[in-house]
C-alpha positions, 0 to 999 in steps of 0.5 A: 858749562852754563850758569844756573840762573838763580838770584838772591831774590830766588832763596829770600823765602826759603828755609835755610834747609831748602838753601842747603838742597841747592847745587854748588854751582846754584849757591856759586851764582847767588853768591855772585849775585850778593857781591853785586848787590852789595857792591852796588849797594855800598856804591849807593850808600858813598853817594847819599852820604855825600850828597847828604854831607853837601846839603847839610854839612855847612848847615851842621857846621854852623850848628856846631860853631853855635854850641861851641864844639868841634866834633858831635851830635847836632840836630837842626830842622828842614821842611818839618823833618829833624835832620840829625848831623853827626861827626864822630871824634876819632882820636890817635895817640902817638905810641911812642910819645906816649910810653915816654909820658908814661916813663916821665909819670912812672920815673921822673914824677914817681907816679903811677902811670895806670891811673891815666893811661891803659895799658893792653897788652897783646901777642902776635899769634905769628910770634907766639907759634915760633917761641921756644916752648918753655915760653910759649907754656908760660902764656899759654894759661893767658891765651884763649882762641876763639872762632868768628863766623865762617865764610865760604867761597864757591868758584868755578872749575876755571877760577879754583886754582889748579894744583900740580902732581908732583 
């Protein structure tokens, strides 16, 4: 069977309805062609953040050092542009440790430990499906479901996995 030959750059005008008209091996095509695009892209994208860390990562650095911070925004000029250099904080707590402040804050200084540490409380949807009902009826007025966006896959007959009478 052969392959339609359409690209993304043949529906960028369309109406969605118009997207909706093509056949599934057409909409297969465009999107093998988008995963292409976006994998190249992303490729793209790794090399000029790299290239752009190598022209300008000592320069923010130093930058850095002269504000006396470690992590942040810093702004510095090069040939008439302001080139911005930013170096997120991304900070990991231990769990562990932490419920044991919050035992010594609780228990040993008898404070309370809500006024420095949130506390979130989450359910693992696999577990919540296997408690024994009167439990899963006790959450069940905390618990809300909701649904992100869908997506869709279309492959051909020779990649779709086959299933077996039985």
């Amino acid at each position: 069977m052969q392959k339609p030959a359409i690209l993304t750059e043949h529906v960028r005008d369309l109406e969605v309805g118009q997207v909706v008209a093509l056949s599934a091996p057409e909409l297969a095509c465009v999107l093998d062609d988008l995963a292409e695009q976006k994998a190249a892209l992303a490729l793209l994208e790794d090399k000029i953040r790299d290239a752009l860390d190598l022209k300008y990562g000592a320069r923010a650095h130093q930058r850095r050092a002269e504000e006396g911070k470690d992590t942040g925004t810093v702004r510095f000029e090069d040939n008439g542009f302001v080139v911005i250099a930013d170096l997120p904080k991304r900070v990991k707590w231990d769990q562990a440790k932490l419920q044991h402040a919050v035992e010594i804050i609780r228990s040993g200084w008898g404070d309370d430990p809500a006024e420095y540490v949130k506390v979130k409380l989450e359910v693992s949807e696999a577990a919540f499906a296997h408690w024994p009902r009167p439990v899963r009826e006790l959450f069940m007025p905390a618990r809300t479901v909701e649904t992100g966006r869908p997506a869709y896959r279309i492959e051909t007959p020779s990649a779709a996995p086959t299933r077996e009478a039985a």
